[in-house]
RODO-2510 file (C-alpha; in nm, 4 decimals, decimal comma):
residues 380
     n   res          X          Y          Z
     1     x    10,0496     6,6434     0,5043
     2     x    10,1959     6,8687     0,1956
     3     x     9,8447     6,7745     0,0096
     4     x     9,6846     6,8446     0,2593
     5     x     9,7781     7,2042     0,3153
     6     x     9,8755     7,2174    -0,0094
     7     x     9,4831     7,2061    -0,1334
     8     x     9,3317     7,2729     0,1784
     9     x     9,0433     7,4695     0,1736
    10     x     8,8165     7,7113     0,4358
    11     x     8,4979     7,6173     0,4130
    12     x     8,2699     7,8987     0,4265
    13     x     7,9892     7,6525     0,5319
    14     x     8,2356     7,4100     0,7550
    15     x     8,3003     7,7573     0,9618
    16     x     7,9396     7,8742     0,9851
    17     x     8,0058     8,1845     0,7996
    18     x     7,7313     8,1598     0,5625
    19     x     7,4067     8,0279     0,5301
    20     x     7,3005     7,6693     0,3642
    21     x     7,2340     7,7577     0,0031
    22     x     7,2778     7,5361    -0,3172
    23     x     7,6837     7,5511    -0,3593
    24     x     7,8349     7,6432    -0,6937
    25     x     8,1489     7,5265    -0,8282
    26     x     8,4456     7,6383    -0,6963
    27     x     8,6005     7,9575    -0,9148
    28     x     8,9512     7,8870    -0,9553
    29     x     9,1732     8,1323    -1,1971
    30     x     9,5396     8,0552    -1,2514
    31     x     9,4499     7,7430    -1,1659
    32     x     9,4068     7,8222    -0,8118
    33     x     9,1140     7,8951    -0,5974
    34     x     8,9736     8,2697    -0,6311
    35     x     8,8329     8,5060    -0,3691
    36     x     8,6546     8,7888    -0,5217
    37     x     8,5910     9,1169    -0,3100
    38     x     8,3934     9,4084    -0,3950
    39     x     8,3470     9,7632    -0,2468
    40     x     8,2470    10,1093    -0,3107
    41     x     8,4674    10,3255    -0,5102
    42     x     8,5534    10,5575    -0,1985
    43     x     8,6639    10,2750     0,0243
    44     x     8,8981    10,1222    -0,2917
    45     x     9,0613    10,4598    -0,2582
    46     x     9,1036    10,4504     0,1030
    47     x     9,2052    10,1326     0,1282
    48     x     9,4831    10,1696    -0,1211
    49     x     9,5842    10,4972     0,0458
    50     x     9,6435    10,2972     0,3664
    51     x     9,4130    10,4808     0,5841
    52     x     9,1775    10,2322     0,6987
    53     x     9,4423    10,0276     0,8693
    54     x     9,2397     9,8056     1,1523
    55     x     8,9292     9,9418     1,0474
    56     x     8,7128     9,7410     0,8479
    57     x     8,4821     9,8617     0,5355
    58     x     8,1869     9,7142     0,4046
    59     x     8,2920     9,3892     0,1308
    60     x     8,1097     9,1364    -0,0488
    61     x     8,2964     8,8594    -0,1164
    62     x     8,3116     8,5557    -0,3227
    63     x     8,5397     8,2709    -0,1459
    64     x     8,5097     7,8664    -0,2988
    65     x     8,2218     7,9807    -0,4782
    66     x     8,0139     8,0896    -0,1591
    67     x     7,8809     8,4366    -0,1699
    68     x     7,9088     8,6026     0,1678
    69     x     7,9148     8,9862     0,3538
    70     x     8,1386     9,1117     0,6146
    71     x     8,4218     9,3497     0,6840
    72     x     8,7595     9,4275     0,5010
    73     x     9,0525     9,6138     0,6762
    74     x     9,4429     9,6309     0,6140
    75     x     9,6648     9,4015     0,7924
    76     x    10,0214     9,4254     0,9028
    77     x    10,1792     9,7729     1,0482
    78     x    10,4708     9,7426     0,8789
    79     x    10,3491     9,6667     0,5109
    80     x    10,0582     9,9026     0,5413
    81     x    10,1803    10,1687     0,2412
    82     x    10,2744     9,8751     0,0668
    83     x    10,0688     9,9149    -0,3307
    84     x     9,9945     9,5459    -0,2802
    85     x     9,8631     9,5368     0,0803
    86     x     9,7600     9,2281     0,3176
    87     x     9,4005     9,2514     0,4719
    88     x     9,1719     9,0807     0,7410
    89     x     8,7951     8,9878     0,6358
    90     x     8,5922     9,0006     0,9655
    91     x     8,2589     8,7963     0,9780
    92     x     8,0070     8,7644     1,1837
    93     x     7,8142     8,4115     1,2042
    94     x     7,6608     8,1803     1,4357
    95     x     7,9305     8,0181     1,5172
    96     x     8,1299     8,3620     1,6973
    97     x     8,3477     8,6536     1,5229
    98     x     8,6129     8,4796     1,3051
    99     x     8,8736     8,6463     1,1104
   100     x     9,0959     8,5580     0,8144
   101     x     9,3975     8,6934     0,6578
   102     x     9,4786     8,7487     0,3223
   103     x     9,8686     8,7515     0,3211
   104     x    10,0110     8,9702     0,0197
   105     x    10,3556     8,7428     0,0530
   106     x    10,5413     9,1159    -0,0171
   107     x    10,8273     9,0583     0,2100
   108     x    10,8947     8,7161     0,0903
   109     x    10,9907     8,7667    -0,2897
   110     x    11,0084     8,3478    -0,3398
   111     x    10,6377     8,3073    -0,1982
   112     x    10,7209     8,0160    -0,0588
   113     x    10,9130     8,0877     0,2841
   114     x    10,5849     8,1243     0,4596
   115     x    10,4030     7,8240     0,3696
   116     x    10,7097     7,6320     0,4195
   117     x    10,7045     7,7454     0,7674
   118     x    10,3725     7,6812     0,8734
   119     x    10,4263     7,3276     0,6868
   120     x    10,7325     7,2536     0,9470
   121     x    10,4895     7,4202     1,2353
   122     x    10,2077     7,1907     1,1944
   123     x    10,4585     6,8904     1,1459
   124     x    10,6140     6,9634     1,4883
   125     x    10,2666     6,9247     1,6084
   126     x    10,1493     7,2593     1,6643
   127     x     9,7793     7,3250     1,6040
   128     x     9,8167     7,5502     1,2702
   129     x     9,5330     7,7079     1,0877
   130     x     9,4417     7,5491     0,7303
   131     x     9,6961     7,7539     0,4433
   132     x     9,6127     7,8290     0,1271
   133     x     9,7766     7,9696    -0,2102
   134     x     9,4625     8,1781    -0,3614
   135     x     9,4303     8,4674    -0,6535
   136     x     9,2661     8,7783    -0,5238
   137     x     9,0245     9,0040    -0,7125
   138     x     8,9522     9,3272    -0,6414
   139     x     8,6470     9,4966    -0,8125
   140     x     8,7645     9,2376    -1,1329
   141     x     9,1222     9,3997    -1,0992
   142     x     9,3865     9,1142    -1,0509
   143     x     9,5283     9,1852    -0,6774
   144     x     9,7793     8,9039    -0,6982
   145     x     9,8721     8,5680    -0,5478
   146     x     9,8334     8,5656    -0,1570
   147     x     9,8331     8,3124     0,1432
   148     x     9,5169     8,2642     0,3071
   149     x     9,4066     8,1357     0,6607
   150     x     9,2382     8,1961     1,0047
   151     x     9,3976     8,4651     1,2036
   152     x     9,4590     8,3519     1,6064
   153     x     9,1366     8,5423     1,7221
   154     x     8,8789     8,3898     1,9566
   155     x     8,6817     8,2026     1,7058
   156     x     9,0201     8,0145     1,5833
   157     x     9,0697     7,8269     1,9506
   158     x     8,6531     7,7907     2,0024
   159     x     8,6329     7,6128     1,6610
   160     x     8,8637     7,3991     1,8086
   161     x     8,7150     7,3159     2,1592
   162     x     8,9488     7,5499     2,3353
   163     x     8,8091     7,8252     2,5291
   164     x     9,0517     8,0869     2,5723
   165     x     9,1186     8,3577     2,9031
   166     x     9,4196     8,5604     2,7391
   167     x     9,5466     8,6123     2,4246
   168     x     9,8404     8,8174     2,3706
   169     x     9,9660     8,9266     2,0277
   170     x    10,3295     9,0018     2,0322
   171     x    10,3886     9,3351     1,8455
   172     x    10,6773     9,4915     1,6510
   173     x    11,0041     9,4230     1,8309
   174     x    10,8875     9,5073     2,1196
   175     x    10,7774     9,1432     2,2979
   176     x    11,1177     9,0867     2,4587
   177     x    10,9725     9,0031     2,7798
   178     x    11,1853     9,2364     2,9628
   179     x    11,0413     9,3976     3,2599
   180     x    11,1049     9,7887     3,1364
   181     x    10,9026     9,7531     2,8360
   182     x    10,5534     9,7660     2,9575
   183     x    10,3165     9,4710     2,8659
   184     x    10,0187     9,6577     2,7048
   185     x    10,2921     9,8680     2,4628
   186     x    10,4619     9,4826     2,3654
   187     x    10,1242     9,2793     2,3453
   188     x     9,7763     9,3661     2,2065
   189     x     9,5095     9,1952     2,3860
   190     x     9,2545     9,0124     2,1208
   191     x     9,0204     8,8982     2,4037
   192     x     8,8603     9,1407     2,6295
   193     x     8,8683     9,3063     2,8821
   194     x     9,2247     9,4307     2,8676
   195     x     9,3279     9,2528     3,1687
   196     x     9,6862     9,1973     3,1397
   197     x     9,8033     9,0736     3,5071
   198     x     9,8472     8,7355     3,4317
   199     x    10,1657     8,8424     3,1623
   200     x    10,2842     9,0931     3,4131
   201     x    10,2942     8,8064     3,6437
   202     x    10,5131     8,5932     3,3732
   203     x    10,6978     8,8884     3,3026
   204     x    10,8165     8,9851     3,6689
   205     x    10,8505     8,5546     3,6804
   206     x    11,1131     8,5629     3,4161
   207     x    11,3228     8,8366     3,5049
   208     x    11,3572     8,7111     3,8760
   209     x    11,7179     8,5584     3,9780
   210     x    11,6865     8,1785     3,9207
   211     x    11,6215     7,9884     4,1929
   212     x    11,3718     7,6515     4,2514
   213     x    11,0931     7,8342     4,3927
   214     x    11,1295     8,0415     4,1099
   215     x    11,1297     7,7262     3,8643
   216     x    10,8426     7,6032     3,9689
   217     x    10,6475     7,9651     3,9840
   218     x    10,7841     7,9639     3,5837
   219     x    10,6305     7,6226     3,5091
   220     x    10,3210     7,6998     3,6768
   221     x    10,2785     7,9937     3,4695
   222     x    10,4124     7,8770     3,1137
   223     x    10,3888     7,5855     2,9110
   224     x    10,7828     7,5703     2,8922
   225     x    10,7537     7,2127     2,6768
   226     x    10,5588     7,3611     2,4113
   227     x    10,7680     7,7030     2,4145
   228     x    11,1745     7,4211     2,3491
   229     x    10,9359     7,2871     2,0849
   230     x    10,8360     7,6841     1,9711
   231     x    11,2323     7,7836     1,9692
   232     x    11,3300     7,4341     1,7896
   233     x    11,0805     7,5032     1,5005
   234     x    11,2540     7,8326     1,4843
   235     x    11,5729     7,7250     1,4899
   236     x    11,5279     7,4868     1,2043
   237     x    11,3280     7,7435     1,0148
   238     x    11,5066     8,0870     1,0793
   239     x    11,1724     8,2210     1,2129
   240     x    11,3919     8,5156     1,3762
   241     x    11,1386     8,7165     1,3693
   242     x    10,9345     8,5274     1,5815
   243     x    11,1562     8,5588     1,9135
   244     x    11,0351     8,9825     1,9787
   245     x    10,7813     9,0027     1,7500
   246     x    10,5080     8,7849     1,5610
   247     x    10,4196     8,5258     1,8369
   248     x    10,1013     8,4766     2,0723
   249     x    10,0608     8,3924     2,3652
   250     x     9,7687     8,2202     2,4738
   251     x     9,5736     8,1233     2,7947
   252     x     9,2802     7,8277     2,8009
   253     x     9,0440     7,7525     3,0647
   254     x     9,1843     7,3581     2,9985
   255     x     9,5110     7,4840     3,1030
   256     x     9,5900     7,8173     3,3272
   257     x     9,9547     7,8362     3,1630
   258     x    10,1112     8,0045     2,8341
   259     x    10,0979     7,8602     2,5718
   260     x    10,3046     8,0055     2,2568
   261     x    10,1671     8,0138     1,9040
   262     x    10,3554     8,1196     1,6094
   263     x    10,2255     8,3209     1,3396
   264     x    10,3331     8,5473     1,0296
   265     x    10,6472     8,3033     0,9045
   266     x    10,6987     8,5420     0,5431
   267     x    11,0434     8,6342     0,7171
   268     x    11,1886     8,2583     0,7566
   269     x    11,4691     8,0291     0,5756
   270     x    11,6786     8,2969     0,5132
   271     x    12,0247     8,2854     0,7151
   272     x    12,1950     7,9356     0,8164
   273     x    12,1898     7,8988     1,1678
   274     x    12,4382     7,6422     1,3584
   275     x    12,2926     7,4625     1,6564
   276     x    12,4355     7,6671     1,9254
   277     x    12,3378     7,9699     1,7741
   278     x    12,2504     8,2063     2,1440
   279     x    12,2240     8,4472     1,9737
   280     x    11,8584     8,3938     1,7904
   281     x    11,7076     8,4054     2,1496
   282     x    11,9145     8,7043     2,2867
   283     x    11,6212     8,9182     2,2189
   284     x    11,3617     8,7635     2,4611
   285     x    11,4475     8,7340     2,7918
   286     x    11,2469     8,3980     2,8449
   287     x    11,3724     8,1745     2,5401
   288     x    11,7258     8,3393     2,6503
   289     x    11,6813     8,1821     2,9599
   290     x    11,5721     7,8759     2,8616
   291     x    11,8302     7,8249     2,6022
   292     x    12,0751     7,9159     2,8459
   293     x    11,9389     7,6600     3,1136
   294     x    12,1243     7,2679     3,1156
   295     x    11,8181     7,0921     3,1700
   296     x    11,6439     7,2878     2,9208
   297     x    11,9075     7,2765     2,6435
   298     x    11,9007     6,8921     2,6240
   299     x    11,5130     6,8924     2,6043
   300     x    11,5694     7,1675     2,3338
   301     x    11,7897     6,9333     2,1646
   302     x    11,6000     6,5957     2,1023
   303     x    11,3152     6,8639     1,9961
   304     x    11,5283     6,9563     1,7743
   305     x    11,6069     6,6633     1,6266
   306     x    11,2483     6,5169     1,6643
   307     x    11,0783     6,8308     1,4595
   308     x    11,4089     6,7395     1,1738
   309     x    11,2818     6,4238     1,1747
   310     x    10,9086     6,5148     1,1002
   311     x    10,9957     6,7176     0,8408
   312     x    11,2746     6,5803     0,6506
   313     x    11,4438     6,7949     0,3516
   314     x    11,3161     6,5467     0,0708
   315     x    10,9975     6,6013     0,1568
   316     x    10,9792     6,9625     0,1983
   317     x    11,1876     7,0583    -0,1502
   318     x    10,9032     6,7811    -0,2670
   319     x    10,6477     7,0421    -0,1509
   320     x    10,8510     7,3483    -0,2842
   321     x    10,8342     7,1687    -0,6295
   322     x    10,4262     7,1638    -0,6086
   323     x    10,4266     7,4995    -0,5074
   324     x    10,6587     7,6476    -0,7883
   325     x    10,3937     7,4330    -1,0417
   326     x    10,1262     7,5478    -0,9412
   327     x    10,1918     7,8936    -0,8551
   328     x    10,3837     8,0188    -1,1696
   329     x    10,0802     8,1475    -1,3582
   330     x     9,9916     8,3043    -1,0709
   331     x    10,2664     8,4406    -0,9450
   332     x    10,4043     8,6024    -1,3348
   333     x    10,1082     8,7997    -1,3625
   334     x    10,0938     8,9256    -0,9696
   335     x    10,2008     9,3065    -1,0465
   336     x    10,4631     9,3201    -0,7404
   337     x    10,6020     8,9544    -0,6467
   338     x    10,6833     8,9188    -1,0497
   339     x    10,9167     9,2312    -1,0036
   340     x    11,2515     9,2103    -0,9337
   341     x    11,5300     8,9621    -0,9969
   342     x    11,4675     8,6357    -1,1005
   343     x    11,1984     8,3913    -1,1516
   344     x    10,9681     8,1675    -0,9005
   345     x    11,2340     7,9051    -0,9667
   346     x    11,5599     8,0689    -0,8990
   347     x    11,3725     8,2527    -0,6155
   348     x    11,2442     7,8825    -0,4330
   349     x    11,5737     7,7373    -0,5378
   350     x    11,7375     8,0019    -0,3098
   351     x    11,4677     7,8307    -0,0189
   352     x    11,5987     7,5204    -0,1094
   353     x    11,9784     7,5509    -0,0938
   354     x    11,9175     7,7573     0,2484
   355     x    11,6774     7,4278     0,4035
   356     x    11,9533     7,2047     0,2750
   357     x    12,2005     7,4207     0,4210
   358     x    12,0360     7,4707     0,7311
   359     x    12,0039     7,1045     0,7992
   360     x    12,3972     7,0406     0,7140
   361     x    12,4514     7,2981     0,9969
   362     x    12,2491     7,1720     1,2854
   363     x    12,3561     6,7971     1,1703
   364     x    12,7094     6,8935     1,2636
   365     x    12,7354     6,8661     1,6773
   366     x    12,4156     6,6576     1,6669
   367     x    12,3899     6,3896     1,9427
   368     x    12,1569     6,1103     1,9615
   369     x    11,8660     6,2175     2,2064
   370     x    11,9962     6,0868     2,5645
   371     x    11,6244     5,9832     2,6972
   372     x    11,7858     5,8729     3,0476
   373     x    11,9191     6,2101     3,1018
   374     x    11,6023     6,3950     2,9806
   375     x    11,4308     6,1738     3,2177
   376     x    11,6424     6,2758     3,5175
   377     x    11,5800     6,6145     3,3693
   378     x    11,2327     6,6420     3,4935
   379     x    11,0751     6,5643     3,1116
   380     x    10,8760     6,2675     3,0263
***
């Protein structure tokens, strides 16, 4: 798995996004793979400036060596005025709209965090998209290192056989899932029309006074498995600021209910959390009641100790080694992550005493899974 996403690679051609043409080598500088972009003068200013924020410009673009066209816009609301900025590249091919990210790592001085957490995501058995360490050109200026992947549009869950109804990007600290903050101001909608009934319903769902009626109105509507298995990848990884904000929610036509997706991990692997740590859930009203649920809580806790199983700490410092190799040249001559205190190997040496850390603290309290109990439960 870590060479796999360590060196794994979005095909321009595997995604339809260009045409068949004779394929040259892949450009790699730093010893990494480059993407080259290149725009008019005026939109370099603008872009730079922070004014085009969701609004794409005209690019071409180099990526693996494939020569391709489509749109460039910044990403992220709160690092737009950042100098070194994250952006979306928008194309349109046969094969639907598809959109990827190109993740400036600013917020995550170690450049590691994030990858780590998508690593421990797709271990768990969540359906991640392909990441990638890659060196950024813009106009022949050096950008930097940045993380590179599919963003959860559309295209992401077609490519994939899913056909998705709903999907509901949480934004900033808002997706608590309490009932006075309304839905459309704490989700955007990335699938049209706006229709957002179906999360009112799961809304109003969550907020009623437990009951069984009401249990069974909840697990009709949400895919409460996959969202213990969402808050136990979180708990092992710190992804705290996945409980209100950067999470999706997604409906299929192969199944009516919820299902969560996590996305943007830069702020993870930071504080150590103990296992009955409330409080990382206290700011969404669903995983708060979940967490807070008997039943629940034991299912929580053999996910918990499954997802520490699938990603043991030997083998993810083993991947935080690759990634300090490879990424050094990189990283030292990326104009803002080599700023600051520190090296990249005191800064991923501070991810790696916080994962072993982390792991000491939810070992202590830990109980063998009781499968009789989570049987009687209601869980298979």
């Amino acid at each position: 798995m870590a060479e796999r996403l360590f060196r794994s690679s979005l095909s321009l051609l595997a995604l339809g996004l260009v045409a068949a043409c004779p394929a040259t080598e892949p450009a790699e500088v730093y010893g990494l793979p480059a993407v080259h972009l290149q725009l008019d003068p005026e939109d370099v200013a603008r872009l730079r400036a922070g004014t085009v924020a969701g609004t794409g410009v005209p690019v071409d673009l180099e990526i693996h060596g494939e020569r391709s066209v489509g749109t460039l816009s910044v990403a992220g609301v709160s690092s737009v005025d950042d100098i070194k900025k994250n952006f979306n590249i928008d194309f349109t091919s046969p094969r639907g709209r598809l959109q990827l990210r190109l993740n400036a790592m600013t917020r995550d001085p170690s450049a590691a965090r994030g990858f780590l957490a998508w690593a421990v995501f797709e271990r768990a058995g969540f359906e991640t998209p392909p990441v990638e360490y890659v060196v950024v050109f813009l106009n022949g200026d050096y950008l930097g290192l940045y993380l590179f992947h599919e963003t959860l549009r559309p295209a992401f869950f077609e490519l994939r056989g899913l056909r998705p109804v709903n999907i509901f990007a949480a934004r900033r600290t808002r997706a608590t899932m309490e009932t006075d903050v309304p839905v459309e101001r704490a989700f955007d909608s990335r699938i049209g029309p706006d229709d957002y009934s179906s999360l009112e319903r799961l809304v109003a769902i969550v907020n009623e006074a437990p009951t069984p009626d009401n249990r069974r109105d909840l697990e009709e509507i949400v895919d409460i498995d996959r969202m213990l298995l969402y808050m136990a990848v979180s708990m092992l990884t710190d992804n705290s600021d996945g409980i209100d904000n950067n999470y999706t929610l997604v409906r299929t036509l192969d199944d009516g209910r919820f299902a969560v997706w996590p996305w943007d991990l830069d702020f993870t692997f930071r504080r150590v959390r103990p296992r009955g740590d409330a409080t990382l859930f206290d700011r969404n009203a669903l995983m708060r009641r979940l967490f807070g649920n008997a039943n629940d809580r034991l299912r929580f806790d053999c996910l918990l100790e499954q997802v520490a199983a699938a990603a043991p700490v030997d083998e993810l410092m083993g991947l935080i080694d690759q990634l300090q190799v490879a990424n050094a040249s990189a990283f030292d001559a990326d104009p803002v992550l080599s700023l600051g205190e520190g090296d990249l190997a005191s800064r991923t040496a501070d991810v790696v005493q916080q994962l072993v850390e982390q792991r000491q603290a939810l070992a202590e309290g830990a109980r063998l899974c009781d499968q009789e109990a989570l049987r009687a439960s209601g869980f298979r």
